[in-house]
C-alpha positions in Angstrom: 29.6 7.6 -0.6 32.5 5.9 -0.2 32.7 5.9 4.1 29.6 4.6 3.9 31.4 1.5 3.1 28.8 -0.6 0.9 29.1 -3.7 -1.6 29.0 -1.9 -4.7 29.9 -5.3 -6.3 26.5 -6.4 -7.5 25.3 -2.8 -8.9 25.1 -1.9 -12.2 25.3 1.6 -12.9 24.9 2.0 -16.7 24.0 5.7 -16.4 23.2 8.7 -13.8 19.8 9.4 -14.1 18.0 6.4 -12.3 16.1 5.4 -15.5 17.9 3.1 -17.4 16.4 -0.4 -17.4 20.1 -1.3 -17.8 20.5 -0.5 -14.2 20.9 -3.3 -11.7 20.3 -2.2 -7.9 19.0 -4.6 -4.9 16.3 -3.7 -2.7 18.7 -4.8 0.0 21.3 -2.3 -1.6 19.1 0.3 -1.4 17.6 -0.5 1.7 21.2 -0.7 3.4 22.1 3.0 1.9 19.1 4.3 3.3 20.2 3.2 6.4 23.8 4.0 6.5 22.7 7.8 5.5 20.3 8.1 7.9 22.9 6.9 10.6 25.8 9.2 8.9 26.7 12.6 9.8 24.8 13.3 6.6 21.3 12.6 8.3 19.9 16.0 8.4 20.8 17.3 5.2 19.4 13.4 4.1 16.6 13.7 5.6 15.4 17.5 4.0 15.8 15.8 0.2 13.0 13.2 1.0 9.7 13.1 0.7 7.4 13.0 4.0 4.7 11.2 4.4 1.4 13.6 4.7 4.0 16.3 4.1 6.2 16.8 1.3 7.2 15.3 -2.2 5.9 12.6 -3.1 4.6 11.0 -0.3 2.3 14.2 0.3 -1.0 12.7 -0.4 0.1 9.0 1.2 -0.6 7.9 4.5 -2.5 11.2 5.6 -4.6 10.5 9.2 -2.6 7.6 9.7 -0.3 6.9 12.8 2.6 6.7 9.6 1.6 10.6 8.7 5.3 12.9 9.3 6.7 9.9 10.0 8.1 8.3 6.9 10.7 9.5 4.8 11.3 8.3 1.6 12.3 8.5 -2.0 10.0 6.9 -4.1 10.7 6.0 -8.1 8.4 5.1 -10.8 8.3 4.4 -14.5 5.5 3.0 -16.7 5.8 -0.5 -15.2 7.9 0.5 -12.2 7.3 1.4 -8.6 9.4 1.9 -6.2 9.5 3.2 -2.6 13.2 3.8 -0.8 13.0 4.9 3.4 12.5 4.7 6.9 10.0 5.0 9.3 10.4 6.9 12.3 9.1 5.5 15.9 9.5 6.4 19.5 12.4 6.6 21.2 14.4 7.1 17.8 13.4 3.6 16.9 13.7 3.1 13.0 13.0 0.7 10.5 14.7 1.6 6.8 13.4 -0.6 4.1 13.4 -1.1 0.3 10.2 -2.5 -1.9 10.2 -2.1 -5.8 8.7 -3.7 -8.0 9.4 -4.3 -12.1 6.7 -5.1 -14.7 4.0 -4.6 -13.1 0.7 -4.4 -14.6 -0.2 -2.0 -12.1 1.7 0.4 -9.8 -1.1 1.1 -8.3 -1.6 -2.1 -6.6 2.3 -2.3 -5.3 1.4 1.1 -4.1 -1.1 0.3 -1.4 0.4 -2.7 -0.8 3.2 -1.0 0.3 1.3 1.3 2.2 -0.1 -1.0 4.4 3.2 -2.7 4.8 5.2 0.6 6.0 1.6 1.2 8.1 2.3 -1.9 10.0 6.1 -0.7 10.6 5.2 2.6 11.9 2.1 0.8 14.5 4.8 -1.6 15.3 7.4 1.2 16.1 4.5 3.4 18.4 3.9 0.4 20.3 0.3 0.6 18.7 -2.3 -2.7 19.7 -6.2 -2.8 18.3 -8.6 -2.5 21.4 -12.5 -4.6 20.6 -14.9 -2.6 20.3 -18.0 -3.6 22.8 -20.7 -5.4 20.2 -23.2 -3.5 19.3 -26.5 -3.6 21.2 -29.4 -3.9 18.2 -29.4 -7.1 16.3 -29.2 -6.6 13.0 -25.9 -3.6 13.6 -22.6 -4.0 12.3 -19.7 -4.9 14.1 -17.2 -1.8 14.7 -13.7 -2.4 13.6 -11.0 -2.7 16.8 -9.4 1.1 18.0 -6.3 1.6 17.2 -4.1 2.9 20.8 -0.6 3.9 20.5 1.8 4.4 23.3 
């Protein structure tokens, strides 16, 4: 890791395995690692050990039928309490966004989760060039309002 030339001064490192709660990493740290992997002449092999979104690993089952489906690729983390998701999302011409959310004593990692989720949606709309069309209102009285289309490109 070492010509990826990162701050290791803040990180704690108490033991290999990721699960201490004696380990002190940023979100920034981790966000800038991702990046500087993805960008190194590491990138493919990188990019093979993490999960895909709609694809593979943990991300299999997460943003399926979404613009964000094969497009994020991440390493995600969780403990009892703990959620975490590590990546980068993948736009149009090689346009990408690498970001960092965890979260610690949580109630609920569910919640962070989806939250998440729509926050790395977003990213990906952002990087098809994705806007939200009206729909036309309906014509009966009493019907529903359709939600906007979503066109990208």
């Amino acid at each position: 890791l070492a010509p990826l030339k990162l701050d290791w001064s803040d990180v704690v490192l108490v033991d290999g395995s990721g699960l201490s709660r004696a380990n002190v990493v940023s979100p920034r740290f981790l966000a800038q690692l991702q990046a500087r992997l993805w960008r190194s002449n590491l990138n493919s092999r990188w990019a093979r050990l993490l999960a895909v979104s709609g694809v593979r690993g943990t991300l299999k089952s997460r943003l399926r039928g979404t613009v964000a489906q094969q497009r994020v690729y991440g390493k995600t983390g969780s403990l009892r309490d703990v959620s975490a998701l590590v990546g980068t999302v993948v736009g149009t011409r090689r346009r990408t966004v690498h970001f960092a959310v965890v979260g610690n004593h949580l109630r609920s990692t569910a919640a962070l989760r989806s939250l998440t989720d729509k926050a790395v949606l977003v990213m990906a709309e952002e990087l098809q060039d994705c806007r939200r069309v009206p729909r036309p209102r309906p014509r009966r009285k009493n019907a529903r309002p359709r939600p906007p289309r979503l066109v990208c490109g």
